[in-house]
C-alpha positions, 0 to 999 in steps of 0.5 A: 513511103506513106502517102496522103491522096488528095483528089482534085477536080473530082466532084466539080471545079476546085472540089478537093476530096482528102481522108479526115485523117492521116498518121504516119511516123516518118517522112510522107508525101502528099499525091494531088492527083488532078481528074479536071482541068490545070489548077494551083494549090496551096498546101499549109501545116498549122502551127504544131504541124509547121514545128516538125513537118516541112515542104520546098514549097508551099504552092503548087501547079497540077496540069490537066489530068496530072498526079503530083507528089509533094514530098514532107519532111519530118523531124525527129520527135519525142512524143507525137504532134497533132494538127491540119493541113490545109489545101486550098484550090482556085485561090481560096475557091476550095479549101479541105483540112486534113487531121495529121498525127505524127509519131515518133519513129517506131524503136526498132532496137527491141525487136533486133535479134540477140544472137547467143555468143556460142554462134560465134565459135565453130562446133567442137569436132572429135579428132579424127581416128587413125588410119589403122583403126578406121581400116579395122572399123570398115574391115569389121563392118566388112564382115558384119555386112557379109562383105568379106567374100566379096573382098576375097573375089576382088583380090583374087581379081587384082592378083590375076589381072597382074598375073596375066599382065605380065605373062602377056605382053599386050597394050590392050591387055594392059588397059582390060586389066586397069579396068579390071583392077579400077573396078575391083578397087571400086567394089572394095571400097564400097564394102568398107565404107 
């Protein structure tokens, strides 16, 4: 949120110390930072301020070494309002304006981001081939690759593995052929693919 900084007590008793000028366009809030003793101040927008800007309250009581923050409201314009605000401080003791211009709210409708109907749908994918014909493609791969010898190797592991598995009739056995066999699978896989 834009902030207008009002320094007070500063230089001396009841000094006010603000910017010449303050823009915004949108609601604002007015920080009367205290640097001395306990002080009220009174905050008033002239005429052409008063029509779109408005606070709860127009005095205020700032505690010793205090920062308040007022909070302004702002309705909505057309074209930009121009005028002061006044702050006042010790009853009339110091008074400082404030030039405050506000615009109307920036359109942020050109600069929303246009996203082009073909987004929406998914990518067309190509169907996927048959079973057969990605086998023959990872086979012809296989051979271009030089990978059908080691094709060969791996069946002719499997076969004696299973071969072995049934001419001995042991557990342990069994499981160094799944391994063999599982490993065979493997290499075979990664050739084709």
């Amino acid at each position: 949120m834009p902030t207008l900084s009002v320094e007070l007590n500063g230089d001396a008793v009841h000094s006010i110390r603000a910017p010449d000028r303050f823009t915004t366009n949108r609601p604002f809030s007015i920080e009367l930072e205290n640097l001395g003793r306990s002080t009220h101040v009174h905050l008033h927008f002239d005429d052409e301020l008063d029509r779109v800007a408005s606070l709860t309250t127009a005095n205020h009581y700032v505690e010793d070494e205090a920062t308040r923050r007022i909070h302004v409201s702002v309705n909505e314009l057309d074209e930009p309002v121009q005028g002061k605000l006044k702050v006042v401080t010790g009853y009339g003791s110091g008074v400082e304006y404030v030039d405050v211009r506000i615009d109307p709210p920036v359109d942020r409708s050109a600069d929303d981001v246009v996203v082009d109907e073909s987004l929406s749908k998914p990518p067309e994918r190509p169907p996927e081939p048959p079973v057969t014909q990605r086998l023959a493609t990872a086979l012809d791969r296989a051979v271009e690759n030089g990978g059908l010898p080691a094709l060969g190797l791996a069946l002719l592991a499997v076969v004696v593995a299973v071969a072995v598995a049934v001419a001995v009739d042991s557990v342990i056995v069994l499981l160094g052929i799944g391994v063999v066999v599982g490993v065979a699978l493997a290499a075979a896989l990664f050739v084709l693919w």
